[in-house]
C-alpha positions in Angstrom: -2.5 81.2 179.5 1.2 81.9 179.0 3.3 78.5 178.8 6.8 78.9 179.8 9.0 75.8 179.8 13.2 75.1 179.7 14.4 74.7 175.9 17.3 72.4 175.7 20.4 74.9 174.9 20.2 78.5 174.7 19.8 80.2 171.0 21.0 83.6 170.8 18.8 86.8 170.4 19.7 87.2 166.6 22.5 85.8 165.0 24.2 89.2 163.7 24.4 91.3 166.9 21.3 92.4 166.6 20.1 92.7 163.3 17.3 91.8 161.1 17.9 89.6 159.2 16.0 89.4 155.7 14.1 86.3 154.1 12.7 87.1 150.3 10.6 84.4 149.7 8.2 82.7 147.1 11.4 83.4 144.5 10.7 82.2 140.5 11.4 84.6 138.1 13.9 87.1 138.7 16.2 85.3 141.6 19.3 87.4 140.1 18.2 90.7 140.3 16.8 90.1 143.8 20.0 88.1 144.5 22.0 91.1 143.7 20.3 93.0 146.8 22.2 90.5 149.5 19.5 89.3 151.3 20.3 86.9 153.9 18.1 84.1 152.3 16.1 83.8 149.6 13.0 80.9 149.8 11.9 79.0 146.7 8.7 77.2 147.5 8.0 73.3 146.2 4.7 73.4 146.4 2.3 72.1 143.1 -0.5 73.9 144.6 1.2 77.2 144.6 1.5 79.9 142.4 4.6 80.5 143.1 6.1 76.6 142.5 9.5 76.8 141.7 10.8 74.1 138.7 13.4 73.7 136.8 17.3 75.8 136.9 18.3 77.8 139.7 20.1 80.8 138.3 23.6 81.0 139.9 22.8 82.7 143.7 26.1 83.5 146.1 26.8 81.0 148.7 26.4 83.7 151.5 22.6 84.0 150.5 21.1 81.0 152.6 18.7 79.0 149.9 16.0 77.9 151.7 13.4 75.3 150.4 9.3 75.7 151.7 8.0 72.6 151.6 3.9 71.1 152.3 3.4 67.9 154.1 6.0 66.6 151.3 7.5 63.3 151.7 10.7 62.9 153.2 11.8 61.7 150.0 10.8 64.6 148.3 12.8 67.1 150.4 15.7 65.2 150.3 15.9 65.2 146.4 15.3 69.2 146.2 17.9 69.6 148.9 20.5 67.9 146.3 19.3 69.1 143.4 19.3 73.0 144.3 21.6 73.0 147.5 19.4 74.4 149.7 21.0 75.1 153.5 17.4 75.5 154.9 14.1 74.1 155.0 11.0 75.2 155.9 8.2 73.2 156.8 4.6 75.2 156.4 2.4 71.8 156.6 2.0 69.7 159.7 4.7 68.1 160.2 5.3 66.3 162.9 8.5 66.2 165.6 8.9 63.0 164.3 9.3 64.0 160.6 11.7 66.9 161.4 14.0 64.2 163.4 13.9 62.0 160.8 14.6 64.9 158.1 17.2 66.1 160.6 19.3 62.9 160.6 19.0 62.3 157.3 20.6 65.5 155.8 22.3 66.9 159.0 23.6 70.2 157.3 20.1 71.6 156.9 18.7 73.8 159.1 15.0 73.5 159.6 12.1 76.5 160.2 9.2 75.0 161.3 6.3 77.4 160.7 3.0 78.4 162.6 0.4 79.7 161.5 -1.1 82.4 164.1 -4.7 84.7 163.8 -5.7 86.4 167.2 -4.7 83.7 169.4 -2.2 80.9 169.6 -1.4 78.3 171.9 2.3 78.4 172.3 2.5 74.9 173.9 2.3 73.6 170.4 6.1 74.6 169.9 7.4 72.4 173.2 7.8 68.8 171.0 10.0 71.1 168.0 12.4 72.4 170.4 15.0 69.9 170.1 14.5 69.5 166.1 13.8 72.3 164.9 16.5 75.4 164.4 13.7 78.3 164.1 10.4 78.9 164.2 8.8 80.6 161.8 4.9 82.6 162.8 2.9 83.6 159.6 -0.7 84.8 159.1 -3.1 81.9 159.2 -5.5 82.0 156.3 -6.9 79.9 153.3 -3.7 79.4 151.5 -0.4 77.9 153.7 1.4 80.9 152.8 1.2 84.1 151.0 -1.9 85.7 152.1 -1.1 89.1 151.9 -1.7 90.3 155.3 -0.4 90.2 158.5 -1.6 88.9 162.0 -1.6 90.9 165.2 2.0 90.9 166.2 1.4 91.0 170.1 0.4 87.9 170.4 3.6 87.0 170.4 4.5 88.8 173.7 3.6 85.7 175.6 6.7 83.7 173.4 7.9 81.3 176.0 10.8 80.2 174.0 15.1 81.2 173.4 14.8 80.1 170.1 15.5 82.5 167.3 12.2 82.8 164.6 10.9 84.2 161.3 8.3 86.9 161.3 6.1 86.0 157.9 2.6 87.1 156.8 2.0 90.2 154.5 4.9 92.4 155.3 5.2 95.2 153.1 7.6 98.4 152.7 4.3 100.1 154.5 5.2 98.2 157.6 8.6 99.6 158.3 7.1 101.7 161.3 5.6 98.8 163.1 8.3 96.7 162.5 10.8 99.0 164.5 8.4 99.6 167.0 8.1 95.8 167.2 11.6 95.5 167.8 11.2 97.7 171.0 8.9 95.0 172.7 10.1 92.4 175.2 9.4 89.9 172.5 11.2 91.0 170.0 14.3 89.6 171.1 14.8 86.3 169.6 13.3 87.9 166.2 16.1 86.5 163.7 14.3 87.6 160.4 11.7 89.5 158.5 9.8 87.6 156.1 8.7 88.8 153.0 6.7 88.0 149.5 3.7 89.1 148.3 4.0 92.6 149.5 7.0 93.1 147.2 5.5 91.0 144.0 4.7 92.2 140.0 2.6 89.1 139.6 3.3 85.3 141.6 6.6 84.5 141.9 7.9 88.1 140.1 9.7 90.5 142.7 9.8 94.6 142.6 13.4 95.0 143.0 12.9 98.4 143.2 11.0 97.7 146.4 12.8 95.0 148.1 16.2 97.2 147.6 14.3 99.9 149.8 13.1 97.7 152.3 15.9 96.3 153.0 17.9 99.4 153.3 15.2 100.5 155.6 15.5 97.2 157.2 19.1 97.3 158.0 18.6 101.0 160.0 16.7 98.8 162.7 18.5 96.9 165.2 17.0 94.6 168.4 17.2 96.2 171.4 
């Protein structure tokens, strides 16, 4: 069943004219190199179960790169500190968190922005999203599997033709230079258009947490060729 239902103001397609926006995430060992490529955002997850939990100094990342903190069912608490002690402009919220919490988190440190993320296999019931419209800023859809994030493989993207919302999201779940086809003919579907950003990690990894450069730099040059219809 496709639910369809009135969000309450309307987002734009992308927020660069079209463009793809790119999101490195799972960042721990070589931030600067991969900082030195301009992507749009870079994620560092807080997140003890994961290999790719981020402690201790931030090396120094231009304010034009959105830092973006992924978070677990943390405590509001929790987020708060990280968002002082690293600056981060986003967050993203791959647990279950509530509308509830993201109001709360929302009020508390209004100059976030919040990605709440999804996790989608062959189906998903896109009513789930209706109760984050209003506190939310994007969605994010990744590949549902054992681990909250980094899998390594992707779900089957046209699920999300029956996307019943305006609001821009984050397309996550092993996305890998491999994929630059099917992402541009992705960007030719109906549903593509409120596609704000390509997600990436594992894909582009040395080990947990370690990023080929060499990689990243040619996905996102391939990246930047594609534009939303």
């Amino acid at each position: 069943m496709n639910y369809h239902y009135s969000t309450p103001k309307e987002e734009p397609s992308t927020l660069a004219n079209g463009r793809l926006h790119l999101k490195v995430c799972g960042m721990k060992h070589n931030t600067a190199e991969i900082a030195s490529l301009q992507p749009d955002y870079l994620g560092f997850i807080f997140y003890d179960k994961s290999e790719r939990n981020f402690k201790g100094d931030l090396a120094p990342v231009p304010h034009k790169i959105k830092k973006v903190g992924v978070f677990v069912n943390a405590g509001i608490q929790t987020v708060l500190q990280r968002i002082e002690d690293y600056n981060l402009l986003l967050v993203q919220l791959h647990g279950n968190e509530s509308p509830e919490y993201c109001n709360e988190l929302k009020s508390k440190a209004k100059q976030i922005q919040i990605i709440k993320v999804f996790s989608v296999k062959d189906a998903f019931d896109f009513a789930v999203l209706e109760p984050y419209e209003s506190v939310c800023d994007f969605f994010l859809f990744d590949t549902k599997g054992k681990l909250p994030g980094g899998n390594g493989y992707a779900f089957d993207w046209s699920v999300l033709k029956n996307y019943p919302s305006t609001k821009p999201y984050f397309l996550s779940g092993g996305i890998g230079l491999e994929d630059i086809d099917n992402i541009k003919e992705f960007t030719q579907r109906p549903e593509a258009k409120y596609c704000h950003a390509i997600d990436v990690n594992s894909k582009f990894e040395i080990e947990p947490g370690l990023k080929n450069t060499a990689d990243v730099k040619a996905f996102k040059e391939l990246l930047n060729k594609i534009h939303i219809q």
